[in-house]
C-alpha positions as CSV (number, residue, x, y, z in Angstrom):
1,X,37.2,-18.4,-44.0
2,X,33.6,-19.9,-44.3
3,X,32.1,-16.5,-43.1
4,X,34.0,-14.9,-45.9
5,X,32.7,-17.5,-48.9
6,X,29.4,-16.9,-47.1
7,X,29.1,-13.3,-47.7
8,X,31.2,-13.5,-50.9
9,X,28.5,-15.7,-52.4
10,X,25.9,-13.6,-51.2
11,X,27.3,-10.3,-52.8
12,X,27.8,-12.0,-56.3
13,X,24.1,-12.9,-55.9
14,X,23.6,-9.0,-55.2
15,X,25.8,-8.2,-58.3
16,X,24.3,-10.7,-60.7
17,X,20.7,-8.5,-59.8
18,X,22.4,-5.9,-59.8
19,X,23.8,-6.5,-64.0
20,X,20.0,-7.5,-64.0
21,X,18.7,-3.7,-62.4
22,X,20.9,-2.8,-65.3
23,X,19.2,-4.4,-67.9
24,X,15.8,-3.1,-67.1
25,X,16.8,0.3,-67.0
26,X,18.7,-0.2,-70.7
27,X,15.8,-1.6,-71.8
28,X,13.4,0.2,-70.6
29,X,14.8,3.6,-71.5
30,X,15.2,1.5,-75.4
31,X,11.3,1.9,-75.6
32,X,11.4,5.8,-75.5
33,X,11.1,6.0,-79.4
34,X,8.3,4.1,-79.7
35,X,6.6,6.4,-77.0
36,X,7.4,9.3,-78.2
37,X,4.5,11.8,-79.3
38,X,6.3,12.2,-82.9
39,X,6.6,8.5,-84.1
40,X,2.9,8.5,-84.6
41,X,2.4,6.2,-87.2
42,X,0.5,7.6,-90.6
43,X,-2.3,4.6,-90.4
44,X,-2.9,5.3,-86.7
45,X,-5.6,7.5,-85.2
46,X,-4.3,10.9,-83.9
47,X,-3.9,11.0,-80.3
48,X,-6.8,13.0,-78.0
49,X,-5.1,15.6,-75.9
50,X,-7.7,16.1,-73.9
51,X,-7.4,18.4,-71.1
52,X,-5.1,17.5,-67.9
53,X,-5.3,19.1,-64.2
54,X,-2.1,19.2,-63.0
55,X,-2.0,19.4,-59.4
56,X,1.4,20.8,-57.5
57,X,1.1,20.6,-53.6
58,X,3.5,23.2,-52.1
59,X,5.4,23.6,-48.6
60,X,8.6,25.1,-48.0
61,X,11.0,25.7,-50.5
62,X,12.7,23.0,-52.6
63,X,16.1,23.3,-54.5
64,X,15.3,25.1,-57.4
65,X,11.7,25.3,-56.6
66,X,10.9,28.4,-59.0
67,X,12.7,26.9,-62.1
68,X,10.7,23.5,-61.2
69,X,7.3,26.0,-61.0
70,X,8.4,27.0,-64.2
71,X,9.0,24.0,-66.2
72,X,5.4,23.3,-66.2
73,X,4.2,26.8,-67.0
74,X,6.2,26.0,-71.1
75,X,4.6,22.1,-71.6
76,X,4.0,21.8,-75.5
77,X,0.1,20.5,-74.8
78,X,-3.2,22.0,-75.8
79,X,-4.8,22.6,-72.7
80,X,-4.2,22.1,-68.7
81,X,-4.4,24.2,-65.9
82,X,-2.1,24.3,-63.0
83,X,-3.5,24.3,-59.2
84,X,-0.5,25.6,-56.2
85,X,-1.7,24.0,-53.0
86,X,-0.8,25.5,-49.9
87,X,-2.0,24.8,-46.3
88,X,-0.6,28.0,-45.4
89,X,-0.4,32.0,-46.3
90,X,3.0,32.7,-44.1
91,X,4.7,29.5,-46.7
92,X,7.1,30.9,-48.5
93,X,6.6,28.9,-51.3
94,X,3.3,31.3,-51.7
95,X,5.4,33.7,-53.0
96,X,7.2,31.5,-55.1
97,X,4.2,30.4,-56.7
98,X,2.5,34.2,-56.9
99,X,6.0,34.8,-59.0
100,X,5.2,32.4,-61.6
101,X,1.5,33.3,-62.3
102,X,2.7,36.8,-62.6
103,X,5.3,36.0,-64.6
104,X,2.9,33.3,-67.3
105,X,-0.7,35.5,-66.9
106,X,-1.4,34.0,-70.0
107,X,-1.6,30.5,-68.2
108,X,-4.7,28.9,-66.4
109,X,-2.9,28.9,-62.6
110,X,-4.7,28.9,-59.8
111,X,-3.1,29.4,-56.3
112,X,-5.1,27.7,-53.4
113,X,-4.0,28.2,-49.9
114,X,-6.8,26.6,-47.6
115,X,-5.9,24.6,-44.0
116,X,-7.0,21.0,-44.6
117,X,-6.6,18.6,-42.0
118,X,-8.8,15.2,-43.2
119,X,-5.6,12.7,-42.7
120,X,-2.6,12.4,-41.2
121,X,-0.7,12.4,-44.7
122,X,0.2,16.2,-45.1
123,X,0.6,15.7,-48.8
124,X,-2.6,14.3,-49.2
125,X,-4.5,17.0,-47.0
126,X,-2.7,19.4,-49.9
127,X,-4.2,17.2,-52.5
128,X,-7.8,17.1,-51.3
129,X,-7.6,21.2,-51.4
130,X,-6.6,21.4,-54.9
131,X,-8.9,18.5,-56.3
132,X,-11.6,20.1,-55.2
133,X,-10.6,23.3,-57.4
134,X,-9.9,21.1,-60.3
135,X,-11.9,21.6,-63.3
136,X,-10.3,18.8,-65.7
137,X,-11.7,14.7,-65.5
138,X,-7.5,14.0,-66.0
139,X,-5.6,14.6,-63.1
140,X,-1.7,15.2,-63.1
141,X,0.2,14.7,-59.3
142,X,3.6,16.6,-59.4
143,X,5.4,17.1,-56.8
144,X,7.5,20.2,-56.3
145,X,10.9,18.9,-56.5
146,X,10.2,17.7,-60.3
147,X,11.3,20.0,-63.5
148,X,10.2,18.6,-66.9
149,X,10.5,19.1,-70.4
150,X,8.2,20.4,-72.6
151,X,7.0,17.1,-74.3
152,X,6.3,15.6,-70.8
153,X,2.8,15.7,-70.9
154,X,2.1,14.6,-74.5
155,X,4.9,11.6,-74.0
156,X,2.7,10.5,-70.6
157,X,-1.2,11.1,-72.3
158,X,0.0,9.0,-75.1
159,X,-0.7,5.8,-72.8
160,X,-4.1,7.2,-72.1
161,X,-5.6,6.4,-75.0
162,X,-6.1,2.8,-74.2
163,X,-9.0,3.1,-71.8
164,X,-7.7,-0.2,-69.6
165,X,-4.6,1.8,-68.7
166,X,-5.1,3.5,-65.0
167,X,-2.3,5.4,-63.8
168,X,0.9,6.6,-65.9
169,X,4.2,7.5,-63.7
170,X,7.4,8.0,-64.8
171,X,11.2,6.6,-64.6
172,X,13.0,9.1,-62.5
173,X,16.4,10.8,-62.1
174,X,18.1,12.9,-59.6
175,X,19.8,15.8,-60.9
176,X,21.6,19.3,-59.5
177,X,24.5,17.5,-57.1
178,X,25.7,20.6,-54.8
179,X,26.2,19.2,-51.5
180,X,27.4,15.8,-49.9
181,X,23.8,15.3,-49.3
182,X,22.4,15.2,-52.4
183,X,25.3,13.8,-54.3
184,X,24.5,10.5,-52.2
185,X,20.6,11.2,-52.9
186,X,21.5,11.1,-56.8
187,X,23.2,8.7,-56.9
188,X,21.1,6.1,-55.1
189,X,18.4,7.5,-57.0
190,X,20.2,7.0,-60.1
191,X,21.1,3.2,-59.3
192,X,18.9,1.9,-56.6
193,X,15.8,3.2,-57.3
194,X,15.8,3.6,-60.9
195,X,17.0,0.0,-61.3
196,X,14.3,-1.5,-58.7
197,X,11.4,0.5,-60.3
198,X,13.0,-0.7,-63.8
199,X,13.3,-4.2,-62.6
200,X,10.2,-4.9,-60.7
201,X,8.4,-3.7,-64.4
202,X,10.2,-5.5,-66.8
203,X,11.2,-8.9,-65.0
204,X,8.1,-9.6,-62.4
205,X,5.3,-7.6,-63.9
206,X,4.6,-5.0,-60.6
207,X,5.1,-1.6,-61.8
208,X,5.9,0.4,-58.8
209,X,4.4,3.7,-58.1
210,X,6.4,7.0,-57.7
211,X,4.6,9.5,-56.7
212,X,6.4,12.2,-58.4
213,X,4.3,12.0,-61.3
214,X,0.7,10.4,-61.5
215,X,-1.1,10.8,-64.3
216,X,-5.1,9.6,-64.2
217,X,-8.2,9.9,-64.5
218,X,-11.2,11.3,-62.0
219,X,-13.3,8.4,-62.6
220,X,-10.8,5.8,-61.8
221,X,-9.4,7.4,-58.6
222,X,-13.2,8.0,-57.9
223,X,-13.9,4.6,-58.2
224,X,-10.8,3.4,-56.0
225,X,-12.2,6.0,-53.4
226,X,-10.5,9.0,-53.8
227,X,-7.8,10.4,-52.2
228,X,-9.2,9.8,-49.2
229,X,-8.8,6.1,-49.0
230,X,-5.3,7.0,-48.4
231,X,-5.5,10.3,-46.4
232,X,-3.7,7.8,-43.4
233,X,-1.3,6.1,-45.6
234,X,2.7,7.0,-45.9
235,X,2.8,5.2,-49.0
236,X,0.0,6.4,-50.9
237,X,1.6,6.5,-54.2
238,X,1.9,2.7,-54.0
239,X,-1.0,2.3,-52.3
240,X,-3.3,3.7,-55.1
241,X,-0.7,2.3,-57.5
242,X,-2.1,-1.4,-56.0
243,X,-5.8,-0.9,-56.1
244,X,-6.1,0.4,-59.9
245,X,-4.5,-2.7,-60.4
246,X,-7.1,-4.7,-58.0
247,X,-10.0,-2.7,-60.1
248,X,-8.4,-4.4,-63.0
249,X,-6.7,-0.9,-64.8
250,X,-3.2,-1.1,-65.9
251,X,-0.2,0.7,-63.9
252,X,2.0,1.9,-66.7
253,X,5.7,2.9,-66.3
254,X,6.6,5.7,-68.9
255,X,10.3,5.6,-70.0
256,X,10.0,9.7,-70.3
257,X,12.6,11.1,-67.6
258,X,11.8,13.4,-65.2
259,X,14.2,14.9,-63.0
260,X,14.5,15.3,-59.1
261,X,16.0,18.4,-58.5
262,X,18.2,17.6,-55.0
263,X,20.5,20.2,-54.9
264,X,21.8,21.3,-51.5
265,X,20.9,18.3,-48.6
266,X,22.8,17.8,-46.1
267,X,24.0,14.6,-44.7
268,X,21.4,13.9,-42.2
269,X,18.2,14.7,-44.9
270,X,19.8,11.8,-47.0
271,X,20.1,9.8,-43.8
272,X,16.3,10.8,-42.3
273,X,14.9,10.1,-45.7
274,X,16.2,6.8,-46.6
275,X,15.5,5.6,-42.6
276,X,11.5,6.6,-43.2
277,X,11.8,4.6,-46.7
278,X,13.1,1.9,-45.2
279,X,10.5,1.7,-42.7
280,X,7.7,2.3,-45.6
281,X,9.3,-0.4,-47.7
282,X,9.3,-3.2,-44.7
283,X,6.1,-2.1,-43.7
284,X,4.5,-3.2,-47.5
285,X,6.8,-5.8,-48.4
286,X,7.2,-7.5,-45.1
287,X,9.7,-10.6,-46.1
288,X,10.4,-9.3,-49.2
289,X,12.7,-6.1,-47.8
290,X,15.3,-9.1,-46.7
291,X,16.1,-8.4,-50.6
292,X,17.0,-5.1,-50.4
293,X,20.2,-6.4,-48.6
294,X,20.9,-8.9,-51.5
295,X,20.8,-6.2,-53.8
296,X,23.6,-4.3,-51.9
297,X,26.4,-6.4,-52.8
298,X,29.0,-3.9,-51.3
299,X,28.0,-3.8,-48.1
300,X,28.0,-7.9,-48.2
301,X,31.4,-7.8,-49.7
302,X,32.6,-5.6,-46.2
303,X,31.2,-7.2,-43.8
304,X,33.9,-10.0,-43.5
305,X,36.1,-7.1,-43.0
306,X,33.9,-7.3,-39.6
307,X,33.6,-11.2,-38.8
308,X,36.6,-12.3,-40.1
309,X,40.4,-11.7,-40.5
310,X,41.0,-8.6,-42.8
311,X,43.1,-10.6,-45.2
312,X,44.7,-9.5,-48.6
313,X,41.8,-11.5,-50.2
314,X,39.2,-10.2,-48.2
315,X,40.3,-7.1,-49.0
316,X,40.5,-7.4,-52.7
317,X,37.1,-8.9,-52.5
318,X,35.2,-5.7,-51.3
319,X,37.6,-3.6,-53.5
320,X,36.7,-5.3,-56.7
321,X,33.0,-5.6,-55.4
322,X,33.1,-1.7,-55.2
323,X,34.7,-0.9,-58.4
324,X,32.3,-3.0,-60.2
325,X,29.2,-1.3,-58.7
326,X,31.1,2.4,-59.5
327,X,31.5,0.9,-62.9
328,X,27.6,0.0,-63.1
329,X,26.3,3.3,-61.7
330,X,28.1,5.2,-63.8
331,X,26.6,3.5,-67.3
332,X,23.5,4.1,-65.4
333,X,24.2,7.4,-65.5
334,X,25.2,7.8,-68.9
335,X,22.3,6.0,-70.3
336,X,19.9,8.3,-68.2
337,X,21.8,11.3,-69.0
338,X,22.3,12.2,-65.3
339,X,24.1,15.1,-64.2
340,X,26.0,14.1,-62.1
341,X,30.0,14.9,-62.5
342,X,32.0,11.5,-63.4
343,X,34.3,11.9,-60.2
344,X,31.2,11.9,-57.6
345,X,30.4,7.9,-58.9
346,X,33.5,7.1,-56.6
347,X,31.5,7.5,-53.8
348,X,28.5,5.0,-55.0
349,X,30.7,2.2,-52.7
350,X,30.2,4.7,-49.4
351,X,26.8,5.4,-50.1
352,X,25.8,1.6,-50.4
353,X,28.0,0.8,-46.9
354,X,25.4,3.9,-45.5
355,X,22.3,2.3,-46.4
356,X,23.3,-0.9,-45.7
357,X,24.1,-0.2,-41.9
358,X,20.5,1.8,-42.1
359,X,19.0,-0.7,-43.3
360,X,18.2,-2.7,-39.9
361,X,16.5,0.0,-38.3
362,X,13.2,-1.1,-39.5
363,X,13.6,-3.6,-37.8
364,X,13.4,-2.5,-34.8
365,X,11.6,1.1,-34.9
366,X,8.5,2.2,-36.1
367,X,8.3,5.7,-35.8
368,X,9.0,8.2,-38.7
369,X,9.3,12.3,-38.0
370,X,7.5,13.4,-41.4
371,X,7.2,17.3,-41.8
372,X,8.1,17.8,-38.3
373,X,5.1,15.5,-37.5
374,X,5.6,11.9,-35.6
375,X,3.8,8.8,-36.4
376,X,3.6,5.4,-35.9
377,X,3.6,3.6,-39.4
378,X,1.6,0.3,-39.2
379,X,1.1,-2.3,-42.2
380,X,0.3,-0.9,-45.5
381,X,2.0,1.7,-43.9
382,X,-1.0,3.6,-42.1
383,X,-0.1,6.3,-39.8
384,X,-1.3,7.0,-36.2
385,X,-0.1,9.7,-34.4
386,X,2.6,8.8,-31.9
387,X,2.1,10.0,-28.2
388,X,4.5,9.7,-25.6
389,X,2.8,7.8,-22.6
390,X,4.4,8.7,-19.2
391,X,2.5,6.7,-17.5
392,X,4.0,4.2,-19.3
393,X,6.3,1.2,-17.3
394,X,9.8,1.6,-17.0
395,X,10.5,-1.4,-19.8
396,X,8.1,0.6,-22.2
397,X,9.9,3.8,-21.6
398,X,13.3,2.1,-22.2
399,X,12.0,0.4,-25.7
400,X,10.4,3.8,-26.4
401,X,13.7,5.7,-26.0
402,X,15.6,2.7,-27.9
403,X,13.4,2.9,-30.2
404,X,13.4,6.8,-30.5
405,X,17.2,6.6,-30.4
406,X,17.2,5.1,-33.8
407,X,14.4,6.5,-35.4
């Protein structure tokens, strides 16, 4: 019974970070009226909208890409422009994209499609193209998978006016459940992610970069070296996250929701995406990802199940560890207004047990397939491109296909 009290201690540590994930999100999302662009007070000076690039890098087509498109097309601000990157003509979410200017022609969109190869991140290569078409000094990063409301942009600028903040992103929420896939996608996005982000900003003081919306300025990402200090770098919404702080600017964490649109995955996308994250994540926090399996206090409370004696206590254990966490995802949902249908939170439990048997291939594989690319993700997660060496010894090739077994 030792193993059991072990892991039973260590998954009520999880749950007692867990009620504290839960917190930050509560009160993070309780500072959205003080954000918001109508409580300007009478004795303060009037916001400056001044104008904002937003930059959209496009391939393939995302869940409800054209509705996403859209969303952007109806934002209650004075003036922006909208830039569709695309590294090719034959994508078809060119013709997504030629939809939606000719369906807004009274909008400033511009549709670049130019080959840019400068680094091994895809999305920044798409980024380079359409910053260099940008006419704006404030920059907006969207990626395609985001719809918004229309008081996105003013709720965002708002933290612009005080010239030490940096870079404005957003707290995030996955939305349109259709498949098993992106049910499990929602609702780790609606409890894991949204309650580390939350967390890591309210209790320690390290806002942490999503970069599903960046909002900044030229000058500062100028100053930090551009987008092409990270053209080799998985992470580089973190990455640039981290060096506006280093340059002194503030990283600010906007409690105006945005929504992930993850409609129809399948199984293995939700798999293949949290296995690259989990490499990204131990690649930047080294020792620091060991907490990521505190802070899965189901898959803790199971794994007696596996060492020990499945007794009725042992048993009870992981059931009332499970219900708890259902219990906790599902306020999470109601106080981010998630989407997600009341019945699907009953699978929270089997999508911790998923990532928690995941999580240990970081450990021993550092290859990722990105975009039907493979790399080799170093620290600060820097890419280099993985090639296959057949010349390699016979113990090289057997780690390599180990290695490429789990990746």
């Amino acid at each position: 019974m030792e193993i059991f009290y072990f892991f039973a201690a260590l998954a009520l540590l999880g749950l007692a970070a867990y009620v504290l994930q839960i917190w930050a999100v509560r009160s993070c999302l309780m500072r959205k009226e003080s954000c918001s662009p109508q409580s300007t007070i009478a004795n303060q000076r009037l916001p400056e909208w001044h104008p904002v690039s937003i930059l959209k890098p496009l391939k393939g087509l995302d869940d409800n890409l054209f509705d996403n498109l859209a969303s952007f097309c109806t934002l209650d601000y004075p003036q922006y422009e909208i830039i569709f990157s695309l590294q090719d003509w034959n994508d078809p979410a060119h013709k997504v994209a030629r939809k939606i200017k000719d369906k807004y022609p009274d909008k400033d969109i511009s549709i670049i499609v130019e080959r840019c190869n400068t680094g091994l991140n895809p999305k920044i290569n798409n980024l380079l193209t359409a910053y260099k078409y940008s006419k704006y000094p404030y920059i907006l990063i969207s990626d395609s998978n985001v719809m918004v409301e229309d008081g996105y942009l003013k709720a965002i600028f708002r933290h612009m006016q005080n010239s030490d903040v940096g870079l404005v992103s957003n707290v995030i929420r996955g939305v349109r459940s259709r498949s098993i896939g992106s049910i499990l996608e929602n609702l780790h996005m609606n409890s894991f992610i949204v309650g580390s982000v939350c967390f890591l900003d309210r209790f320690l003081k390290m806002p942490c970069v999503v970069g599903k919306s960046m909002l900044m300025k030229k000058s500062d990402l100028e100053e930090i070296g551009g987008f092409e200090a990270v053209k080799d770098v998985l992470a580089e919404d973190y990455v640039i996250g981290k060096k506006m702080q280093k340059r002194g600017k503030k990283v600010i964490l906007s409690n105006h929701l945005i929504n992930n649109v993850n409609e129809y995955w399948g199984l293995k996308k939700f798999i293949n995406r949290h296995t690259r994250w989990g490499k990204l994540r131990w690649k930047l926090g080294g020792a620091k990802y060991f907490s990521e399996l505190l802070g899965n206090p189901v898959f803790l409370s199971c794994l007696p199940l596996i060492f020990c004696e499945a007794t009725t206590a042992v048993l009870a254990f992981a059931v009332i560890v499970s219900l708890i966490k259902i219990i906790g995802d599902f306020y999470i949902g109601r106080i981010t207004n998630a989407d997600l249908n009341p019945i699907f939170y009953t699978l929270s439990p089997l999508k911790d047990l998923i990532i928690g048997i995941f999580w240990f291939i970081p450990l021993f594989s550092n290859k990722i397939v990105w975009r039907g690319n493979k790399y080799i993700i170093g620290k600060d997660t820097i890419l280099t491109e993985y090639k296959n060496n057949r010349d390699a010894s016979w113990r090289v090739r057997f780690v390599s296909m180990i290695r490429e077994r789990f990746a």
